[in-house]
Structures are given as structure tokens and as C-alpha cells.
C-alpha positions, 0 to 999 in steps of 0.5 A: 722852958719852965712853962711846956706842959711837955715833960721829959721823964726819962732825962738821960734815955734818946727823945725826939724834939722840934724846935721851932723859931718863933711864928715859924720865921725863916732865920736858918736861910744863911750859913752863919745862923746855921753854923751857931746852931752846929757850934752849939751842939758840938760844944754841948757834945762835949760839957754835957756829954749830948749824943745826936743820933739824928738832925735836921735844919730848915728854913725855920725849925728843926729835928733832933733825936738826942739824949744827954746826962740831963736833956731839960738843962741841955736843952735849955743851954741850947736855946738860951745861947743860940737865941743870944748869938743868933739876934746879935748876927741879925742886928750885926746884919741889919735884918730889922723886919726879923728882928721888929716879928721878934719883938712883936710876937714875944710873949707878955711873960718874957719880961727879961728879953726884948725879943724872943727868938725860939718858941717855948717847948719842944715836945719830947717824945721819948724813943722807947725801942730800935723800931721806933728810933729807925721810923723816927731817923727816917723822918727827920732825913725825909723832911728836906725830901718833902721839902724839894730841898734834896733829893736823897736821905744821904744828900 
């Protein structure tokens, strides 16, 4: 995270972020990847008092407008484990094409990893009013939309 040319200034206020998987590899097709995400937040929900105000998962990224006592570590808690649990479900599987992209596409500066699952940033933006936190929702819950993945905001 130390190498995002993206700052969060305002560490304890509401920001939108995209995390993306790394070369956008589609690992969020099954319910157990998805479900290490959730267990994540939910635990960071309650160590480090994050509030999710909106989220959205896709095949290869995702969506969040979130605030914590201190979003940069909380963030960084986020992706350390996920990334940890989520390539030990994909070697438990088998999934070696994913895992060979993982090890191919990691960056030369990753020297404490084999693989890198999560691109490197999130480009916050910070949520300055009520305005902008509503567009912001409705982008996130329009995205599956786009997608063809649902075909309401509430599905």
C-alpha cells in the first residue's frame, strides 16, 4: 500500500475505494472467495470499528464506501489476509492457471510473496457531502445492473 500515489487525508471521514484483483483476474466466481471477503469485513466491523455504508463484489473487483478509525491500516489488514486466505483456497482447489497469472503478473518489488493477488492501491476519494455520498451508492448498487447480473439496485 506504501507505494499508491493515493493519499487518505482524512483517515477517519467516509471514502470510496475499488479494489481490484490482480490484471483484473475473475477470482470472486465461487461462494467461498466471496465469503472470506465478508468474513473480513465483518471482523474489521468490530477490531477496528470500519462502517460499510455501501458494497459491491464482482467477478474481479469491488466497490466500497467505508470509514474506520484509520482507513489506510484497515485497508491494509483487509487485503494482507484476504489475499492470504483466498490463494490458500486456490491451491486447496487446484486452481493452478489463476495461481501461475498470480505469479506471473506479481511485481519485481514483491520480494516477500510468491504471488500477489490484489493490485496495489485503491484510489480513495473522499465523500465530502450527503450529495455525493447518494450518487456514489447509486453507483455501486448500479454496477451488477450494468453487468446484467441483476436487474433491481435492492436484488
Amino acid at each position: 500500500m506504501g507505494r499508491s500515489r493515493y493519499k487518505i487525508y482524512e483517515p477517519t471521514y467516509p471514502h470510496f475505494v475499488t479494489f481490484t484483483i490482480l490484471r483484473w483476474i475473475p477470482i470472486f466466481t465461487n461462494k467461498e472467495s466471496v465469503q472470506i471477503v465478508m468474513d473480513s469485513l465483518k471482523y474489521l466491523q468490530k477490531e477496528d470499528n470500519l462502517k460499510i455504508y455501501a458494497f459491491v463484489i464482482l467477478e474481479n473487483h469491488m466497490h466500497l464506501i467505508i470509514k474506520s478509525d484509520n482507513l489506510p491500516k484497515t485497508i491494509q489488514k483487509f487485503k494482507r489476509h484476504t489475499a492470504k486466505y483466498i490463494i490458500a483456497l486456490l491451491k486447496e482447489k487446484g486452481v493452478t492457471t489463476i495461481l501461475d497469472q498470480l505469479a506471473f503478473y506479481k511485481k519485481a518489488h514483491k520480494k516477500m510473496s510468491q504471488l500477489q493477488l490484489w493490485q496495489e492501491g485503491y484510489q480513495p476519494k473522499l465523500i465530502l457531502n450527503d450529495n455525493m455520498m447518494i450518487e456514489t451508492i447509486k453507483y455501486i448498487h448500479n454496477n451488477p445492473i450494468k453487468r446484467g447480473y441483476v436487474e433491481k439496485d435492492w436484488h
